[in-house]
C-alpha positions as CSV (number, residue, x, y, z in Angstrom):
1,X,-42.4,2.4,-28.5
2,X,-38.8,0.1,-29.2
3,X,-37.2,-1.3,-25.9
4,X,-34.6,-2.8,-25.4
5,X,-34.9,-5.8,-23.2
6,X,-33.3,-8.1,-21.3
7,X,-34.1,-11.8,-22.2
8,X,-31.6,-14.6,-20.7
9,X,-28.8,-12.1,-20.3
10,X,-28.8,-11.3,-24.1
11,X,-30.5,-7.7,-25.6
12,X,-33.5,-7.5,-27.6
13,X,-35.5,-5.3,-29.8
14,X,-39.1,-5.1,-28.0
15,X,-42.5,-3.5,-28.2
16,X,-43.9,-1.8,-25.0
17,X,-46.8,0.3,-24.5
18,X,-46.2,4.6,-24.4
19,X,-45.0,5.6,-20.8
20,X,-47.1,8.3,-18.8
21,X,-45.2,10.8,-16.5
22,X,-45.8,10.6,-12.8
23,X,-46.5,14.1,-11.2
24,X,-42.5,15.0,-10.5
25,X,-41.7,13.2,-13.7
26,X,-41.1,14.3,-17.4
27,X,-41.3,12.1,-20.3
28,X,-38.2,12.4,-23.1
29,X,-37.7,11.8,-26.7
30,X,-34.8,9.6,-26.3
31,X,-32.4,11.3,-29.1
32,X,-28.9,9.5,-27.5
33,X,-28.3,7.1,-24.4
34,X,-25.3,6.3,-22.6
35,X,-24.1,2.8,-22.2
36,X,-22.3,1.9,-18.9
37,X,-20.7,-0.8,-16.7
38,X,-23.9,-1.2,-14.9
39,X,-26.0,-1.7,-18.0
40,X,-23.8,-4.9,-18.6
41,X,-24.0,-6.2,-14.9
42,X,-27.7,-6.0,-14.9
43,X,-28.2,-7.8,-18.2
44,X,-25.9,-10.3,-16.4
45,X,-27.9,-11.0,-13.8
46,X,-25.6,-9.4,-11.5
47,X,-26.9,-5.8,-10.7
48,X,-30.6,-5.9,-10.4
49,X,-32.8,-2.6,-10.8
50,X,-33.9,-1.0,-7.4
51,X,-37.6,-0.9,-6.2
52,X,-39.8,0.3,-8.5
53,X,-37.3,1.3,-11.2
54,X,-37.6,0.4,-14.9
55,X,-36.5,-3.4,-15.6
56,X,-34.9,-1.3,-18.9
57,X,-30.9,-0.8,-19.0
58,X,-30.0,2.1,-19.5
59,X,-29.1,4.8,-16.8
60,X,-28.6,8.2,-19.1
61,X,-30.3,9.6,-21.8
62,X,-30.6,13.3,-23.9
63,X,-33.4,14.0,-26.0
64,X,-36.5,16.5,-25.9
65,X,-39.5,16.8,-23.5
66,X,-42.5,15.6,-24.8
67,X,-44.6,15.3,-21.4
68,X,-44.9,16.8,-18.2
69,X,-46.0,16.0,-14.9
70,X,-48.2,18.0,-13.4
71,X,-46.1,19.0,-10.2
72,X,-43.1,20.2,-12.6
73,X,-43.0,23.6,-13.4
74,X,-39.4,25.0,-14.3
75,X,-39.2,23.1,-17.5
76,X,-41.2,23.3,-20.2
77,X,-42.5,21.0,-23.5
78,X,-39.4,21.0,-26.1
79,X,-36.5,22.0,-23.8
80,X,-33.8,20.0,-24.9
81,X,-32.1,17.9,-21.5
82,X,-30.0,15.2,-20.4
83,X,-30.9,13.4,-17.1
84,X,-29.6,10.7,-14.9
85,X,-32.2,7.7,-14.5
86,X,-32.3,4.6,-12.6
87,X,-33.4,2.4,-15.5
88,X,-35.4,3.0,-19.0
89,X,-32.9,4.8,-21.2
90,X,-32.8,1.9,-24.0
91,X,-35.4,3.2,-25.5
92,X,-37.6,5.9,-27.6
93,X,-39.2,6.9,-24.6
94,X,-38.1,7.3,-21.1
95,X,-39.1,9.3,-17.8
96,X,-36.8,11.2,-15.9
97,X,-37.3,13.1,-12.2
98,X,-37.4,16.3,-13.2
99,X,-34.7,17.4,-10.6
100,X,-32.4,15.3,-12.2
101,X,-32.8,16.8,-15.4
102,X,-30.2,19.3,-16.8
103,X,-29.9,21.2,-19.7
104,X,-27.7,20.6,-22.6
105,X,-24.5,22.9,-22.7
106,X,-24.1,25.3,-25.3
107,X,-21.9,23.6,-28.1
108,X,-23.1,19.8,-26.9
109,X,-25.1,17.6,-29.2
110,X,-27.3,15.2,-28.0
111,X,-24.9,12.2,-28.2
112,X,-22.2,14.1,-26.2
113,X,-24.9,15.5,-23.7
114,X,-25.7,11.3,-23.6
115,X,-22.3,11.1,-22.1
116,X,-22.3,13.5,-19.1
117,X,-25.0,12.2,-16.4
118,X,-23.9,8.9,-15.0
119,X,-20.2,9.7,-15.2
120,X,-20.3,13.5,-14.3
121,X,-22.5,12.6,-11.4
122,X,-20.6,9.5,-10.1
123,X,-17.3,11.4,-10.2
124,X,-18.7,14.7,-8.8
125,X,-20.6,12.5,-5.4
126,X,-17.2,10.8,-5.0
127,X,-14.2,12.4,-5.8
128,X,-15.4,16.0,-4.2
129,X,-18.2,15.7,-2.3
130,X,-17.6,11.9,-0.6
131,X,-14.0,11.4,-0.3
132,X,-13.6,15.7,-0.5
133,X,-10.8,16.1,-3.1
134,X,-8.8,19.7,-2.5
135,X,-6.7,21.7,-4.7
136,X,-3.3,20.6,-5.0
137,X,-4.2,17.3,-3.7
138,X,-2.8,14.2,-5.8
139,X,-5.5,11.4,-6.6
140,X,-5.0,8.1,-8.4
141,X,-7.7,7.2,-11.0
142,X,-8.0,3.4,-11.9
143,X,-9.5,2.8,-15.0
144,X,-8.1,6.1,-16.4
145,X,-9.3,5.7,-19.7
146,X,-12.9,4.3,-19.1
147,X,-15.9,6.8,-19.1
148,X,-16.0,7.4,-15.4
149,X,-11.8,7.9,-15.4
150,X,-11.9,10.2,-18.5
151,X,-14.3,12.2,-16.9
152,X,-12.6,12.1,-12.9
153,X,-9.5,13.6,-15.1
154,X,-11.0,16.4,-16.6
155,X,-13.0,16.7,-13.0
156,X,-9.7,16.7,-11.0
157,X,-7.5,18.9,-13.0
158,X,-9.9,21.4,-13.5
159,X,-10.1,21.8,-9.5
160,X,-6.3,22.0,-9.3
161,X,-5.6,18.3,-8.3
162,X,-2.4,16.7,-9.6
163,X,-3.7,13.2,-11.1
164,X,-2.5,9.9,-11.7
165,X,-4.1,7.3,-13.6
166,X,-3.6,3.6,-14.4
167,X,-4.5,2.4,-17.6
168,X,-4.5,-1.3,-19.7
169,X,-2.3,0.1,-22.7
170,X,0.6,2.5,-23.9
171,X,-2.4,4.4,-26.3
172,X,-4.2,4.8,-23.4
173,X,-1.7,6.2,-21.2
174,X,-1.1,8.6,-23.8
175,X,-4.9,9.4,-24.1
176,X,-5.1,9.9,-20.4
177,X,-1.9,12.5,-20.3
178,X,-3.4,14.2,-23.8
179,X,-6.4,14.6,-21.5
180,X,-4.5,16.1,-18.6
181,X,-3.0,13.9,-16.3
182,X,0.5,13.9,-15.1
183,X,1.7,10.8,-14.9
184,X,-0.2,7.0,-16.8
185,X,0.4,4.0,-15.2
186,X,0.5,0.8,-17.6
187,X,-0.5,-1.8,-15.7
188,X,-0.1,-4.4,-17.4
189,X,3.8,-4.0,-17.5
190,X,4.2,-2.0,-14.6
191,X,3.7,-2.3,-11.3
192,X,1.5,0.8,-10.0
193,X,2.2,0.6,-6.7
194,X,6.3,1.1,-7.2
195,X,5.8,4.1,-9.7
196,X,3.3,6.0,-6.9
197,X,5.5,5.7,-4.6
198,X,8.6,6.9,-6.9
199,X,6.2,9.8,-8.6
200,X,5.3,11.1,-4.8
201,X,8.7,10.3,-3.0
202,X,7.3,7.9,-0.7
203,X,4.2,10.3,0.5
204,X,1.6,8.7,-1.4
205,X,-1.4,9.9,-3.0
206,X,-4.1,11.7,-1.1
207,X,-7.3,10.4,-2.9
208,X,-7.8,7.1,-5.0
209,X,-10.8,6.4,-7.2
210,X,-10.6,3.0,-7.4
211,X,-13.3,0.5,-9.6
212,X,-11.5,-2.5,-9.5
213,X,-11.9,-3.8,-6.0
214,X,-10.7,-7.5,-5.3
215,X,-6.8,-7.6,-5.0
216,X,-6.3,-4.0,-5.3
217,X,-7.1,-3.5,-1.8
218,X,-3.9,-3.8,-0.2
219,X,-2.0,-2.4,-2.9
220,X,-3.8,0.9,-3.0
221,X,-3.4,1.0,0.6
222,X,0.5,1.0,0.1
223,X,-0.2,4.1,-1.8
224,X,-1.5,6.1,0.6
225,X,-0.5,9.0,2.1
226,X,-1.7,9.7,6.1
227,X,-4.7,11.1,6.3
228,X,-5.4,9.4,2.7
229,X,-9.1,8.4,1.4
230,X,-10.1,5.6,-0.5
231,X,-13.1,5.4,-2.6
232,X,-14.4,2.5,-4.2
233,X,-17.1,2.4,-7.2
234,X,-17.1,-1.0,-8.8
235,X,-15.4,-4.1,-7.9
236,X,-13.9,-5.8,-10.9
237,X,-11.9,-8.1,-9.8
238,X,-13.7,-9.1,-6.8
239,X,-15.6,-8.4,-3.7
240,X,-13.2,-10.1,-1.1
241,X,-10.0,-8.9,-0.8
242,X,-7.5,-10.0,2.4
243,X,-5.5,-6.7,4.1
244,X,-3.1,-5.7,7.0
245,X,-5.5,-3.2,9.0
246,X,-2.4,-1.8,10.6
247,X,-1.8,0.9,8.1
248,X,-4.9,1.8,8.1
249,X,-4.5,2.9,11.9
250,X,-0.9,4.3,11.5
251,X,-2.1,6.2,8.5
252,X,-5.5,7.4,9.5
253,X,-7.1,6.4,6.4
254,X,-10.2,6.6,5.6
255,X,-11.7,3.4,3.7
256,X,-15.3,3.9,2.3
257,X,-17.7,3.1,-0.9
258,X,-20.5,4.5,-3.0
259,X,-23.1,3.6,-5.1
260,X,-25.5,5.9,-6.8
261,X,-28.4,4.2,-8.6
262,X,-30.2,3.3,-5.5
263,X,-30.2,6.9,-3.8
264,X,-33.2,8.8,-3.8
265,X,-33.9,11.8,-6.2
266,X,-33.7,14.2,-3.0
267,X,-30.0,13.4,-2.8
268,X,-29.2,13.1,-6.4
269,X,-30.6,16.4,-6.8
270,X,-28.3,18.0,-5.1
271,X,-25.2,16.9,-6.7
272,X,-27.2,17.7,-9.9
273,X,-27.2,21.4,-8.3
274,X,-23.9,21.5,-8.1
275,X,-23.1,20.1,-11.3
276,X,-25.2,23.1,-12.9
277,X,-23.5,26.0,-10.5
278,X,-19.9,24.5,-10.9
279,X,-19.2,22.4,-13.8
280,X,-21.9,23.5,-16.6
281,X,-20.0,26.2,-16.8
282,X,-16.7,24.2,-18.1
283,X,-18.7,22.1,-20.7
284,X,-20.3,24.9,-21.9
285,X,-16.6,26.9,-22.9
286,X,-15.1,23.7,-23.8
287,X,-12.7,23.3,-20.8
288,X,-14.4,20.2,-19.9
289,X,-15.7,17.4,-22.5
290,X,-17.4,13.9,-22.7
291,X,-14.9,11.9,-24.5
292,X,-17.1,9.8,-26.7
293,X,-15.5,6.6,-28.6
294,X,-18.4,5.1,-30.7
295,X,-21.8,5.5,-31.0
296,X,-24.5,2.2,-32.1
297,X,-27.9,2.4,-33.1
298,X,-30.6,1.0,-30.6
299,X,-31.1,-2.1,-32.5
300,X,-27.1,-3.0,-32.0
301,X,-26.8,-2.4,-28.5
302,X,-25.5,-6.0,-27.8
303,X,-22.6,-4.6,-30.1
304,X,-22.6,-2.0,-27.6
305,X,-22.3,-4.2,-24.9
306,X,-19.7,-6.3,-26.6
307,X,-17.4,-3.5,-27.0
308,X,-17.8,-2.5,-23.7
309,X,-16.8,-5.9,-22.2
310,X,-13.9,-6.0,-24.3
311,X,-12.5,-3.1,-22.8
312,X,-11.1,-1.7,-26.2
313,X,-13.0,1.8,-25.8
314,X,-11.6,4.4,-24.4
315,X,-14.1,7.1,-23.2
316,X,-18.0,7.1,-23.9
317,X,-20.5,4.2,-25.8
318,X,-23.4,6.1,-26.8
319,X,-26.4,4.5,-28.4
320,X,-28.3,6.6,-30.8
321,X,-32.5,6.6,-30.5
């Protein structure tokens, strides 16, 4: 089966031998898989697989079930999925826990379905169940028009949250208030900090979904509200970052983190539950939508990766298998 590898931090087209599902496993026909932020770091040297997981980028795929463990018994050969992995989606082939394996809404092809897992989970573990975003709460997105922010917008509002969003350009901030949020933040010629504080009269926001990191830090805490929560998912401009811990006591915020790759299926599973119960639902009618930007073949996916270190997307990179 084709691979894509990772060989002195560049991509390559390789050879590898068919894969074989363990007992809780299910092997796919890779039909479209997402591209990501992570997938970029690892090939960088940067974000290493876990233990035991596929030395493949790639964290999401949708395609069609061609094998099955023998411990897996609410699927079946041909069902048509999408799935969250930990590695192994740049390819034809890739195996999936079966727990993490959803099925594709009504309406979604397989290169929008490609689009939903990493993002949909991310944003569902940290903006609801992690930093426990509630109706009529505000939350500031960072990133607003990346795949994780045009997803935590659609998320948000569709739970009755007022959003905010920073973004690197005036289309963007347009995107992101097409999409639904209610105020864009350009940050490269304004500063984010004054406009929170002028859109929220000096309260601050409640939630912040932050994937920058470095120099951020203090700034995000000057737009808190009390009682606020912080949540950080990448750390693009740094991991070092110097504060005043004072209003973090006067405040009562709550400061905290997440990754997801290296959790175990037993807890993935769970927000792959409540994905299915309470947001399935919303893809399905078309309330809720990957935004997909551009899609590569497998054999280009240093194109892929190009485009997404450029930061000129806005939305979803989707390889097609």
């Amino acid at each position: 089966m084709r691979v894509i590898e990772i060989n002195n931090q560049a991509l390559k087209l390789a050879e590898r031998a068919m894969l074989q599902p363990a007992a809780n496993q299910v092997l796919i026909k890779v039909v479209a898989a997402g591209v990501n932020r992570p997938d970029v770091m690892q090939r960088l040297g940067l974000y290493p697989p876990p233990p035991l997981a596929s030395d493949i980028p790639g964290l999401e795929v949708a395609g069609v079930i061609c094998a099955l463990g023998s411990a897996v018994s609410h699927l079946s050969l041909g069902d048509s999925v999408c799935a969250l992995v930990t590695g192994g989606g740049y390819a034809d082939y890739c195996l999936a826990s079966a727990t993490l394996c959803l099925p594709i809404p009504t309406y979604c092809s397989f290169i929008e379905a490609a689009g939903l897992p990493e993002t949909f989970f991310t944003v569902w573990s940290t903006l609801f169940d992690r930093a426990g975003l509630l109706p009529d709460e505000t939350v500031l997105i960072h990133g607003g028009s990346s795949g994780i922010g045009t997803t935590a917008i659609q998320l948000a509002k569709a739970f009755g949250a007022k959003v905010f969003v920073t973004a690197g350009s005036d289309e963007k901030c347009q995107f992101c208030l097409a999409l639904g949020a209610d105020a864009a933040i350009n940050y490269r010629v304004q500063d984010f900090v004054a406009v929170i504080q002028q859109l929220t009269n000096a309260q601050g926001v409640d939630v912040i979904l932050d994937m920058i990191g470095g120099d951020y830090l203090p700034r995000n805490i000057k737009c808190m509200a009390f009682d606020a929560r912080l949540i950080h998912i990448a750390l693009q401009r740094g991991v070092k970052a110097d504060i005043n811990l004072l209003p973090l006591l006067l405040k009562r915020i709550t400061l905290t983190g997440s990754t997801l790759r290296a959790r175990d299926d037993a807890f993935k599973a769970q927000i792959a539950a409540k994905l299915y119960q309470h947001v399935w639902p919303l893809v399905a009618t078309g309330q809720i939508k990957p935004i997909i930007h551009s899609t590569f073949k497998l054999n280009e996916a240093a194109l892929a990766h190009d485009l997404m270190e450029s930061g000129r997307h806005i939305g979803k990179i989707i390889l097609e298998i």
